[in-house]
mmCIF file of the N, C-alpha and C atoms, coordinates in Angstrom:
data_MODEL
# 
_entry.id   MODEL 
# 
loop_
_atom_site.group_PDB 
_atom_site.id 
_atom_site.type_symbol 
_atom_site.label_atom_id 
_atom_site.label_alt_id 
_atom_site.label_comp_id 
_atom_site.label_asym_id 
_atom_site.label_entity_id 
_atom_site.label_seq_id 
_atom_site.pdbx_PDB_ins_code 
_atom_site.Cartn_x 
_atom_site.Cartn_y 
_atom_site.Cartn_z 
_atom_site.occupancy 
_atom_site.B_iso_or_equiv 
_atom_site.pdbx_formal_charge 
_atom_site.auth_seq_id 
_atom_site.auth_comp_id 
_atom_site.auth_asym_id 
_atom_site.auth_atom_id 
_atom_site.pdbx_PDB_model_num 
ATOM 1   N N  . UNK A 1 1  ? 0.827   -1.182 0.000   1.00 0.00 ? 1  UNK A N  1 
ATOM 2   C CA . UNK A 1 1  ? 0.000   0.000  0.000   1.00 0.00 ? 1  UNK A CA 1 
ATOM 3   C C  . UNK A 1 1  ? 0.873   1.248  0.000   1.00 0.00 ? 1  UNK A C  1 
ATOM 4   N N  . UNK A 1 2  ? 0.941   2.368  -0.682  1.00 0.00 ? 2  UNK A N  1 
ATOM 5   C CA . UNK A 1 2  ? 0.798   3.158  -0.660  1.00 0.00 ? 2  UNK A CA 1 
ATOM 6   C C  . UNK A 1 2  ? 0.705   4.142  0.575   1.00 0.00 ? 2  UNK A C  1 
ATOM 7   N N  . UNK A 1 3  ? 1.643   4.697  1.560   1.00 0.00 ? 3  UNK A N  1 
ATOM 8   C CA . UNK A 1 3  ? 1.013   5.155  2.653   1.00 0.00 ? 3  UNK A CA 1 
ATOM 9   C C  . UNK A 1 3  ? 1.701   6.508  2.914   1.00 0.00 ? 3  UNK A C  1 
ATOM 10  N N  . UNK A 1 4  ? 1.278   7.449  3.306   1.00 0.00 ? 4  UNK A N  1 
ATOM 11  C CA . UNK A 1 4  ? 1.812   8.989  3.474   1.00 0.00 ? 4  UNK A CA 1 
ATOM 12  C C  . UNK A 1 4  ? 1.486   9.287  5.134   1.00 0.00 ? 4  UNK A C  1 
ATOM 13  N N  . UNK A 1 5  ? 2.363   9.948  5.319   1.00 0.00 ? 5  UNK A N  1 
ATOM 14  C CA . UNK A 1 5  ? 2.164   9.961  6.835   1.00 0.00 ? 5  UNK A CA 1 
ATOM 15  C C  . UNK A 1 5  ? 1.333   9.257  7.853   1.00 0.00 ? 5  UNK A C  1 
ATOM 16  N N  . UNK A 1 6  ? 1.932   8.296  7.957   1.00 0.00 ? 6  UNK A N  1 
ATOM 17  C CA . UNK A 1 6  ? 1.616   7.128  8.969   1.00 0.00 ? 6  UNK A CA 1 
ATOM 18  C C  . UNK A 1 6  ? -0.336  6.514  8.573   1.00 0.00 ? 6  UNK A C  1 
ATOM 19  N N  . UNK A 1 7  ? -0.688  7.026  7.019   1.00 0.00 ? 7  UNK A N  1 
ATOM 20  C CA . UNK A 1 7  ? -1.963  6.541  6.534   1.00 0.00 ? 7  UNK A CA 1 
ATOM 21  C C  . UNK A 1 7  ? -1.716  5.878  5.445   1.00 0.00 ? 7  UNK A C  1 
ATOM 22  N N  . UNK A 1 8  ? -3.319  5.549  4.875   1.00 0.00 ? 8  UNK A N  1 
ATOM 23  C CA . UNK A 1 8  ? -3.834  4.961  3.789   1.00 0.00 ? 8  UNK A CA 1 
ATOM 24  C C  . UNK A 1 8  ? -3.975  5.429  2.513   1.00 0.00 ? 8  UNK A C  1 
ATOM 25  N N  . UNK A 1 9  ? -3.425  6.066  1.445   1.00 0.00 ? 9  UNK A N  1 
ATOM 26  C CA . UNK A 1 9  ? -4.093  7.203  0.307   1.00 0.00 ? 9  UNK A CA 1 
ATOM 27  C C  . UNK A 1 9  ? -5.159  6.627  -0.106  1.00 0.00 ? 9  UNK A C  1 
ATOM 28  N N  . UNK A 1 10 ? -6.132  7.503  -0.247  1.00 0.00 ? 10 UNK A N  1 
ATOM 29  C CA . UNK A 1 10 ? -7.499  7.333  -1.005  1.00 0.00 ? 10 UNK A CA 1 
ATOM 30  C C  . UNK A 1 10 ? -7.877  8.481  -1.834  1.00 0.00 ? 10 UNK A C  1 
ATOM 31  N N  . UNK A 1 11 ? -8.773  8.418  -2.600  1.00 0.00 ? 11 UNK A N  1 
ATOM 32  C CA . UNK A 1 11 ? -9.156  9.029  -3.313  1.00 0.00 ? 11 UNK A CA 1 
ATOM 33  C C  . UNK A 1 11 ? -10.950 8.742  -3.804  1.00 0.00 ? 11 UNK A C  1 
ATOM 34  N N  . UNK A 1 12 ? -11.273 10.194 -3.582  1.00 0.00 ? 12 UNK A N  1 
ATOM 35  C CA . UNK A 1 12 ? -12.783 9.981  -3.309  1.00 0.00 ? 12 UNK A CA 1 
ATOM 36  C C  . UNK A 1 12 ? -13.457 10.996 -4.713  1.00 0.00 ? 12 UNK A C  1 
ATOM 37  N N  . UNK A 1 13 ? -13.910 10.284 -5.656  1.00 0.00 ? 13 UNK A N  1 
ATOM 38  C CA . UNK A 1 13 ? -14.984 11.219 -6.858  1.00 0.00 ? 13 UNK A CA 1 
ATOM 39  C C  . UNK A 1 13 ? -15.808 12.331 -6.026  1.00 0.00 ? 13 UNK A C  1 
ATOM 40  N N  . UNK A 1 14 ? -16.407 12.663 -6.935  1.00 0.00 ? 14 UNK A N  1 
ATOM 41  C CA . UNK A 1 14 ? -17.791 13.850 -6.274  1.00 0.00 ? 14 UNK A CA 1 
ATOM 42  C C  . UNK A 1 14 ? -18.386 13.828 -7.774  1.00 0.00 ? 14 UNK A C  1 
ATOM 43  N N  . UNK A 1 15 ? -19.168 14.179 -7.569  1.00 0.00 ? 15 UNK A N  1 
ATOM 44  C CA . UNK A 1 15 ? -19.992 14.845 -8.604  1.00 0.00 ? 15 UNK A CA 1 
ATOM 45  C C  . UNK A 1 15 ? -19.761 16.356 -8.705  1.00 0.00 ? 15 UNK A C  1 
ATOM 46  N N  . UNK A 1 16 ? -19.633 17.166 -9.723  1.00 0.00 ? 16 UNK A N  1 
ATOM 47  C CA . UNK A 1 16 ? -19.637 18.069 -9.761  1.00 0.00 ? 16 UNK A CA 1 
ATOM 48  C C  . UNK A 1 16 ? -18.212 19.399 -9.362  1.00 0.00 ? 16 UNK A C  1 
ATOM 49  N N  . UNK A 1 17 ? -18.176 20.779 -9.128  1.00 0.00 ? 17 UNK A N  1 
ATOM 50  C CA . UNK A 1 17 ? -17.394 20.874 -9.052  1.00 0.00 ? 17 UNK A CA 1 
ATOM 51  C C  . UNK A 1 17 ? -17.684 21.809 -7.557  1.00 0.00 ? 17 UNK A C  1 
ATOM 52  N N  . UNK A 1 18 ? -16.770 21.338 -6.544  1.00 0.00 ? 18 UNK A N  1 
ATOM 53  C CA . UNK A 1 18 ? -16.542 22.038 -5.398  1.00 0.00 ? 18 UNK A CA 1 
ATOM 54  C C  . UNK A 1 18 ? -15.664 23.128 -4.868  1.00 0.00 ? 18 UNK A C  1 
ATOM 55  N N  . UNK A 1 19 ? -16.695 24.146 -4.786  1.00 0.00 ? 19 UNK A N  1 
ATOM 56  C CA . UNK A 1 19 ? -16.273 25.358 -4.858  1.00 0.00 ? 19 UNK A CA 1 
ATOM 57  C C  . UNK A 1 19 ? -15.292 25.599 -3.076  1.00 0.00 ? 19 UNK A C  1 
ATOM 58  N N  . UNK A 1 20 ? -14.708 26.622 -2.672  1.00 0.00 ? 20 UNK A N  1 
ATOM 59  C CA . UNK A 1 20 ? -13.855 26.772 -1.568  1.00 0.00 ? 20 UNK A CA 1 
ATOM 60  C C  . UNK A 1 20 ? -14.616 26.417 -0.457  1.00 0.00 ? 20 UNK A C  1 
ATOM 61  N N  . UNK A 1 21 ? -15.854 26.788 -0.570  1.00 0.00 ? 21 UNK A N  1 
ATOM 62  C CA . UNK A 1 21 ? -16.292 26.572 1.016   1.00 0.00 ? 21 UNK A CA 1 
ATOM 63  C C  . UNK A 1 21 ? -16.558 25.412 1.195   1.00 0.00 ? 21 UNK A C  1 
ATOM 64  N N  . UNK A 1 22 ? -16.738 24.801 0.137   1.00 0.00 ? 22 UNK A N  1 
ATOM 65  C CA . UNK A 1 22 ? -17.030 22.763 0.187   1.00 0.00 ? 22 UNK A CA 1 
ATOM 66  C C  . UNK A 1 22 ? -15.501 22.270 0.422   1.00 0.00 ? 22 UNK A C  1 
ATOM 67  N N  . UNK A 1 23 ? -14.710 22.528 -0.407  1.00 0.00 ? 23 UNK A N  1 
ATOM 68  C CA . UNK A 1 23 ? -13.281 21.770 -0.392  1.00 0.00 ? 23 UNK A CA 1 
ATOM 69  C C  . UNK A 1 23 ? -12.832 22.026 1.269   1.00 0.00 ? 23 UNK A C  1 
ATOM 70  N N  . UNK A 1 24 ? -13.198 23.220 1.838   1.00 0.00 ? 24 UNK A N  1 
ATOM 71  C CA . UNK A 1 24 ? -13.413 24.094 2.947   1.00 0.00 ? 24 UNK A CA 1 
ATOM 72  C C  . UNK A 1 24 ? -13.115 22.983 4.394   1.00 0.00 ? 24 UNK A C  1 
ATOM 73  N N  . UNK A 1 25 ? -14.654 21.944 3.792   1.00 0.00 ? 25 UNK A N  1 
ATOM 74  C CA . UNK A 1 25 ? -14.896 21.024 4.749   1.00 0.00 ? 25 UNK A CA 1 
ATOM 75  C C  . UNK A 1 25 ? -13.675 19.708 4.708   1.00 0.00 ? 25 UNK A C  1 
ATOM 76  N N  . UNK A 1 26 ? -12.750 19.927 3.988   1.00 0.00 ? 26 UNK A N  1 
ATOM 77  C CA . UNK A 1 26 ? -11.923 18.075 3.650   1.00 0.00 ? 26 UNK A CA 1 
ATOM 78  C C  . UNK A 1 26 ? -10.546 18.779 4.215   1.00 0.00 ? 26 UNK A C  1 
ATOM 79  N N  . UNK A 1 27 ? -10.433 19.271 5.281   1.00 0.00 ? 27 UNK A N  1 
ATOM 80  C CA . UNK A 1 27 ? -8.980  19.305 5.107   1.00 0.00 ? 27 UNK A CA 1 
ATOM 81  C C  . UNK A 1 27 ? -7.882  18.347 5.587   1.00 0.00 ? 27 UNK A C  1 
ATOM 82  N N  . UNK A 1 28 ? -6.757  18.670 5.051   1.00 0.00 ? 28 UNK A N  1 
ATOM 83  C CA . UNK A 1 28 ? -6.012  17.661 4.803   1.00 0.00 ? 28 UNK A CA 1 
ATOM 84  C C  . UNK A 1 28 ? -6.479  16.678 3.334   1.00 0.00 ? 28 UNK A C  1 
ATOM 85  N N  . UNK A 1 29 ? -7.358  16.703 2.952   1.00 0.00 ? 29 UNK A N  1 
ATOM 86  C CA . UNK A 1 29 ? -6.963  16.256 1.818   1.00 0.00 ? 29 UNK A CA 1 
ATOM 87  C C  . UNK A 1 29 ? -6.908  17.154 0.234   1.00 0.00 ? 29 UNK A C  1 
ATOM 88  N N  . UNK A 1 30 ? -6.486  17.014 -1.145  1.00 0.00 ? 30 UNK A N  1 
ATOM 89  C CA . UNK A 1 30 ? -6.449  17.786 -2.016  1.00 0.00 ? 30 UNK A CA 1 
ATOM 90  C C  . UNK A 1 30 ? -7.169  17.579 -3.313  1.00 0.00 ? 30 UNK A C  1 
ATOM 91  N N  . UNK A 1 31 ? -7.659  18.636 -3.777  1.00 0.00 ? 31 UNK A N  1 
ATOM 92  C CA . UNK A 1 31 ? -8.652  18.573 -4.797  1.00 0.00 ? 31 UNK A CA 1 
ATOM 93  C C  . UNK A 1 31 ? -7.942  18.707 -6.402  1.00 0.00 ? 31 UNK A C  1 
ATOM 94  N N  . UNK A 1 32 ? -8.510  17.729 -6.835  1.00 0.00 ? 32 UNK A N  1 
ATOM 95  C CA . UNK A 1 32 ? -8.458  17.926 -8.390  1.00 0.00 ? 32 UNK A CA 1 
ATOM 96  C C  . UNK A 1 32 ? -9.766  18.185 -9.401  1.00 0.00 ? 32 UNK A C  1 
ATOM 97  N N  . UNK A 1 33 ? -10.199 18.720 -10.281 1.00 0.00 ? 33 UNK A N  1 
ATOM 98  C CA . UNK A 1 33 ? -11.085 18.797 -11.258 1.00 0.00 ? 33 UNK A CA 1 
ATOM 99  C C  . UNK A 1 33 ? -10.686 17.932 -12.396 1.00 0.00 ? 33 UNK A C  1 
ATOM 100 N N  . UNK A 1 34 ? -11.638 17.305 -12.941 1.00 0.00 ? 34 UNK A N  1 
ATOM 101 C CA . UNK A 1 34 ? -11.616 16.167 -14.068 1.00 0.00 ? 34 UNK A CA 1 
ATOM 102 C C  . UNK A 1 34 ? -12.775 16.049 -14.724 1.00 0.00 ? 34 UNK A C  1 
ATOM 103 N N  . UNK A 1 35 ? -13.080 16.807 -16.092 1.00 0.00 ? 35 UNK A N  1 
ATOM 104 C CA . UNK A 1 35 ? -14.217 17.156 -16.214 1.00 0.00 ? 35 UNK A CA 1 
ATOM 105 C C  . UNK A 1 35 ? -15.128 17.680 -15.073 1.00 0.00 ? 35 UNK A C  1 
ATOM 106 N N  . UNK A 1 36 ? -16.288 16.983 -14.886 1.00 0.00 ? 36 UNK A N  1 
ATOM 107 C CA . UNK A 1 36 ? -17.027 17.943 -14.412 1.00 0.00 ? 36 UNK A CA 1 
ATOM 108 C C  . UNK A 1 36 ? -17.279 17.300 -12.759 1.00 0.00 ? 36 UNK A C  1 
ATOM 109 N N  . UNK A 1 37 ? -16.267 16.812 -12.430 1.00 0.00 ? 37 UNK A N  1 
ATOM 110 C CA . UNK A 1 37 ? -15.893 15.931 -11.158 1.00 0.00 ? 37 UNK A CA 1 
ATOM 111 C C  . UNK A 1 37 ? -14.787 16.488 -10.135 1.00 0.00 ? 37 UNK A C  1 
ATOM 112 N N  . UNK A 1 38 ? -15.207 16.128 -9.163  1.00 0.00 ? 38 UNK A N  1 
ATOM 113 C CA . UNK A 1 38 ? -14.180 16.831 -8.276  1.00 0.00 ? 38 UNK A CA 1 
ATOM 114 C C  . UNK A 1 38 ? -13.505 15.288 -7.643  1.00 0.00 ? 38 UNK A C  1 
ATOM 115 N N  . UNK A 1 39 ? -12.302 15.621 -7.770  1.00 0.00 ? 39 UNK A N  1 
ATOM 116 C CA . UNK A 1 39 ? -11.154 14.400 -6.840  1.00 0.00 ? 39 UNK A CA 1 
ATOM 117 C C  . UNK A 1 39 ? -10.337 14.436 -5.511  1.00 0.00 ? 39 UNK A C  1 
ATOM 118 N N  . UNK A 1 40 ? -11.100 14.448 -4.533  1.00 0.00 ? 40 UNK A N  1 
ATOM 119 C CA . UNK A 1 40 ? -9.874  14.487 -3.089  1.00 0.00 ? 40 UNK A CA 1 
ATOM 120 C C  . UNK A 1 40 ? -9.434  13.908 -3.094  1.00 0.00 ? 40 UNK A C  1 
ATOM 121 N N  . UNK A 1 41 ? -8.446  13.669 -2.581  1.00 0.00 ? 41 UNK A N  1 
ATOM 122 C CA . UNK A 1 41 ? -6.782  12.933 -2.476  1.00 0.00 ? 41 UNK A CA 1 
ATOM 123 C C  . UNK A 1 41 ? -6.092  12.990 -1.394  1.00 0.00 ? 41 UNK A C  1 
ATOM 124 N N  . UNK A 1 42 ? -5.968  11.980 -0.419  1.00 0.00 ? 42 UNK A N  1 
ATOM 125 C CA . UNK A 1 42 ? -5.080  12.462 0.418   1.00 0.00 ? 42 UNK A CA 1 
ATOM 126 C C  . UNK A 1 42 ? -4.880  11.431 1.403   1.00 0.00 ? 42 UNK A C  1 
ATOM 127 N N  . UNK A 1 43 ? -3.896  11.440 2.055   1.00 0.00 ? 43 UNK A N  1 
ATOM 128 C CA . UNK A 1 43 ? -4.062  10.018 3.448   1.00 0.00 ? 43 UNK A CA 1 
ATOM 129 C C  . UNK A 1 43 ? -4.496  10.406 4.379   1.00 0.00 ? 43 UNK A C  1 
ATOM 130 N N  . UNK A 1 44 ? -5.493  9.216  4.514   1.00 0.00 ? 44 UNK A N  1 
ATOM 131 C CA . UNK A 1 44 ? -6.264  9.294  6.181   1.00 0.00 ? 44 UNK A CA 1 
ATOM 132 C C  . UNK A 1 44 ? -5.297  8.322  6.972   1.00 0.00 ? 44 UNK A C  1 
ATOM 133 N N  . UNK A 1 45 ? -5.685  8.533  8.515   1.00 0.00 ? 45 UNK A N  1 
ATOM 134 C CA . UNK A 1 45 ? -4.541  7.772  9.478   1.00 0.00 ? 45 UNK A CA 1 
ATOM 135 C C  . UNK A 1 45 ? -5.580  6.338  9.407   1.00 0.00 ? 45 UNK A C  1 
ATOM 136 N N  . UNK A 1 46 ? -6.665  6.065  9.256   1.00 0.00 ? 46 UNK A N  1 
ATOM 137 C CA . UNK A 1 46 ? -7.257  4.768  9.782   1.00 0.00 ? 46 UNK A CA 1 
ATOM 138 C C  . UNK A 1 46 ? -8.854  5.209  9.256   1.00 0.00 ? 46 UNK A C  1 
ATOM 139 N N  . UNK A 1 47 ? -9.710  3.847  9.696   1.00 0.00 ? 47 UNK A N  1 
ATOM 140 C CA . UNK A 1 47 ? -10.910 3.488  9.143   1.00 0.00 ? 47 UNK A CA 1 
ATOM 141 C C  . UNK A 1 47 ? -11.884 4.994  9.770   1.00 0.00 ? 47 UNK A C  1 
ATOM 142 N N  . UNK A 1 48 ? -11.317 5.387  10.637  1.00 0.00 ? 48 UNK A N  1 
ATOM 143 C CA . UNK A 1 48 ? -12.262 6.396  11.554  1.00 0.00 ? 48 UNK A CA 1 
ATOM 144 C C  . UNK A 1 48 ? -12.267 7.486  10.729  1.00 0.00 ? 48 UNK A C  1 
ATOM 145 N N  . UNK A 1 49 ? -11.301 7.702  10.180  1.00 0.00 ? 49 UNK A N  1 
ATOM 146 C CA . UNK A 1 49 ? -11.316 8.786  9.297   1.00 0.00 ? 49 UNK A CA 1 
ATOM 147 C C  . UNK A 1 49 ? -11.315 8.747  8.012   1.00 0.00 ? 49 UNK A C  1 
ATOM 148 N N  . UNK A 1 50 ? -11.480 7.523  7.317   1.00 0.00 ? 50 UNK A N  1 
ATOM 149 C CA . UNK A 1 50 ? -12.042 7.273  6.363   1.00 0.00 ? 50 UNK A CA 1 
ATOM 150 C C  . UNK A 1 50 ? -13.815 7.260  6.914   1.00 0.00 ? 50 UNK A C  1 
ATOM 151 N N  . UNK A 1 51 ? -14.487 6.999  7.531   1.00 0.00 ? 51 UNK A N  1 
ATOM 152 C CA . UNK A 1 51 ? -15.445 7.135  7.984   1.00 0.00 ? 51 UNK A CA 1 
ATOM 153 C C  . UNK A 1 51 ? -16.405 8.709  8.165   1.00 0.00 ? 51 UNK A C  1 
ATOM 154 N N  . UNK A 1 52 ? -15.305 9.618  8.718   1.00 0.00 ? 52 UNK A N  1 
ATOM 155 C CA . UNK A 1 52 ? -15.774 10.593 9.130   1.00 0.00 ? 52 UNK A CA 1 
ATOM 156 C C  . UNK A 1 52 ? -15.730 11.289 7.368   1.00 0.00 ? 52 UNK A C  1 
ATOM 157 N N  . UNK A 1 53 ? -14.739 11.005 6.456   1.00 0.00 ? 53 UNK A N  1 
ATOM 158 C CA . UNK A 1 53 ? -14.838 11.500 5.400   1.00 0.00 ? 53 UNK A CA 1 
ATOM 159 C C  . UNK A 1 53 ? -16.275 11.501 4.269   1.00 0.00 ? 53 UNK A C  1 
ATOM 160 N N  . UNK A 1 54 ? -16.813 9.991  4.522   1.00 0.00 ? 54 UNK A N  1 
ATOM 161 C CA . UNK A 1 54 ? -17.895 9.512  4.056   1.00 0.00 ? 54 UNK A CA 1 
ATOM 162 C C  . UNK A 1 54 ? -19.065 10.513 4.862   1.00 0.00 ? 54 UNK A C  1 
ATOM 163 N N  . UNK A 1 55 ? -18.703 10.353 5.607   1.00 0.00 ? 55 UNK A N  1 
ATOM 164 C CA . UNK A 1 55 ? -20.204 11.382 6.955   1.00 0.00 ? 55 UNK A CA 1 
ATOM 165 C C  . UNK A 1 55 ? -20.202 12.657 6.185   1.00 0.00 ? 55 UNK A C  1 
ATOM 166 N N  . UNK A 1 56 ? -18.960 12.888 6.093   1.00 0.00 ? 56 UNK A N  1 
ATOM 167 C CA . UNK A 1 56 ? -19.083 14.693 5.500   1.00 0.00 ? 56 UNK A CA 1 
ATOM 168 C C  . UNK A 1 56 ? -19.779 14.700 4.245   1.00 0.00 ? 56 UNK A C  1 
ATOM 169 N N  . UNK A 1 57 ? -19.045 13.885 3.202   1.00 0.00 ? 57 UNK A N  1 
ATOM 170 C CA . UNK A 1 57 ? -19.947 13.919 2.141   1.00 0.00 ? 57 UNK A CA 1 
ATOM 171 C C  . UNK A 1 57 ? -21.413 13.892 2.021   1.00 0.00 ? 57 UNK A C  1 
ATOM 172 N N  . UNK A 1 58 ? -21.677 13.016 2.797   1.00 0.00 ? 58 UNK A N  1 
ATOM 173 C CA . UNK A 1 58 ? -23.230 12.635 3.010   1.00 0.00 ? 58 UNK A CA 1 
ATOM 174 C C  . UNK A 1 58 ? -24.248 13.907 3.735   1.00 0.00 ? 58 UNK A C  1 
ATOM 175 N N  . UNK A 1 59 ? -23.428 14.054 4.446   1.00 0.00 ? 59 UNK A N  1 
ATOM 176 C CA . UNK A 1 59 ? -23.819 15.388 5.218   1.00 0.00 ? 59 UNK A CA 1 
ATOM 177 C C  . UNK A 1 59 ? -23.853 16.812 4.639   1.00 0.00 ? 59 UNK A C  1 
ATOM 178 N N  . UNK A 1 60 ? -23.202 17.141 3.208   1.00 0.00 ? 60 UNK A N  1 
ATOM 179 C CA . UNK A 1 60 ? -23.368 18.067 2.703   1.00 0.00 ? 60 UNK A CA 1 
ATOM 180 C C  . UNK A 1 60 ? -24.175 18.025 1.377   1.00 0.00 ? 60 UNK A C  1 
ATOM 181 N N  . UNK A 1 61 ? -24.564 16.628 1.198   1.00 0.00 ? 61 UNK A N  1 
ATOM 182 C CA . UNK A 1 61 ? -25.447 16.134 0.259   1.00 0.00 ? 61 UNK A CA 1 
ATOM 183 C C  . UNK A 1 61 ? -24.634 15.886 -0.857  1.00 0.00 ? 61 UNK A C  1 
ATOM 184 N N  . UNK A 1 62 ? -23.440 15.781 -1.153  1.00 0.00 ? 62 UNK A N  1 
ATOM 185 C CA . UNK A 1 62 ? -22.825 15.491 -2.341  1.00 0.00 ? 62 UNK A CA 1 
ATOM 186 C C  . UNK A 1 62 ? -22.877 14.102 -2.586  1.00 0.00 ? 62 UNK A C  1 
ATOM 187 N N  . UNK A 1 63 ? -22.453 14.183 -4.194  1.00 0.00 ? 63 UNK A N  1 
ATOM 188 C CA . UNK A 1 63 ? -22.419 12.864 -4.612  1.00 0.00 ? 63 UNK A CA 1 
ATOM 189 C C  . UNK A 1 63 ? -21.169 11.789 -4.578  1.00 0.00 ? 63 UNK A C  1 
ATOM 190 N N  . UNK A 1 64 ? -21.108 11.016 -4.207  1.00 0.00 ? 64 UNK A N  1 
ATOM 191 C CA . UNK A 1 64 ? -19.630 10.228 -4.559  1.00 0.00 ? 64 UNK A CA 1 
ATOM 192 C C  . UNK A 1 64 ? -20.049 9.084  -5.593  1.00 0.00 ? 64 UNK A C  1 
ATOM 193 N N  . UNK A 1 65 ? -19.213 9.082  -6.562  1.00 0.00 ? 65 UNK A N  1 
ATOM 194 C CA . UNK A 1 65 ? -19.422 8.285  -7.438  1.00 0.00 ? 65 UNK A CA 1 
ATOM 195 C C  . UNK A 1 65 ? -18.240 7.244  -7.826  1.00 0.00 ? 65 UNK A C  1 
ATOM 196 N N  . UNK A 1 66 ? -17.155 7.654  -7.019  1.00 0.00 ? 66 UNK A N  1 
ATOM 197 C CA . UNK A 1 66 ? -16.471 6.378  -6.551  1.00 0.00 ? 66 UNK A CA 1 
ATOM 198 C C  . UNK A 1 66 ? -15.431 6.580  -5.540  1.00 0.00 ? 66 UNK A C  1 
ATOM 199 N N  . UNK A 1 67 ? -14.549 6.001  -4.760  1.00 0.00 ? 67 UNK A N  1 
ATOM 200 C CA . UNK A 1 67 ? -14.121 5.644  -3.686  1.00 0.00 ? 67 UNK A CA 1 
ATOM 201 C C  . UNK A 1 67 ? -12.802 4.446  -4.035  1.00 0.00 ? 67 UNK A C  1 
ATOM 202 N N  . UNK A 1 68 ? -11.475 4.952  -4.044  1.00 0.00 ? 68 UNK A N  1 
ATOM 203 C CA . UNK A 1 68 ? -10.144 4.563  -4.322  1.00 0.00 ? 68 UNK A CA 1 
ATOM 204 C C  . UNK A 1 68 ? -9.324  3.861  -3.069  1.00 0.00 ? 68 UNK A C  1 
ATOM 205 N N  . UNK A 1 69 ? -8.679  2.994  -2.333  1.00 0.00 ? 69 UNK A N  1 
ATOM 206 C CA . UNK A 1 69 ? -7.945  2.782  -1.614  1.00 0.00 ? 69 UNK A CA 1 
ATOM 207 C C  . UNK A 1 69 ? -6.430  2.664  -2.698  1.00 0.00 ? 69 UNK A C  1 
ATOM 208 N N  . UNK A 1 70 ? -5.638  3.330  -2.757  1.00 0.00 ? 70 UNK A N  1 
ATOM 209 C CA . UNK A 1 70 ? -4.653  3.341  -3.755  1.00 0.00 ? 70 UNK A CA 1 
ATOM 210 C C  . UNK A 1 70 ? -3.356  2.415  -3.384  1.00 0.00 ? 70 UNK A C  1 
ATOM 211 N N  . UNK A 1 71 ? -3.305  1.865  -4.097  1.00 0.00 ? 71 UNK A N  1 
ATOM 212 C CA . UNK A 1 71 ? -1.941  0.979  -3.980  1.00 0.00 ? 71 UNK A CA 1 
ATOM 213 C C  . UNK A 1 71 ? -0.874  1.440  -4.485  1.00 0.00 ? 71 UNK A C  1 
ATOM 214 N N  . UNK A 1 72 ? 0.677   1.060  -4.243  1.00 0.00 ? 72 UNK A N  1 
ATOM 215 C CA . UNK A 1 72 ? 1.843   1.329  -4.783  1.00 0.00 ? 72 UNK A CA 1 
ATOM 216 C C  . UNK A 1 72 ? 2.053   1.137  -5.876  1.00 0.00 ? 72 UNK A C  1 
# 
């Protein structure tokens, strides 16, 4: 695996494109645009915070349309 400071890299789709005050909510991780998709990127330390990442999304009503655990 793939691991950046003592985590997991993942990488999470969105739908659409997320403007500052949305990206606002992910920190620590980093955004890319790809067409009309937004890409966070970044290592979480463990499942809890892969967890809490999913909550946020859900919680701001966005879409995820896919979900990466990245390997080496």
């Amino acid at each position: 695996m793939r691991q950046r400071a003592g985590g997991v890299y993942y990488e999470f789709r969105i739908r659409g494109l997320l403007g500052e005050t949305l990206l606002g909510a992910f920190p620590g991780l980093h955004a890319d645009v790809q067409g009309g998709e937004t890409v966070l990127a970044g290592s979480l330390a463990d499942q809890s915070a892969l967890h809490g990442v999913l909550a946020q999304i859900a919680l701001l009503g966005l879409e995820l349309l896919d979900l990466h655990r990245k390997r080496s």
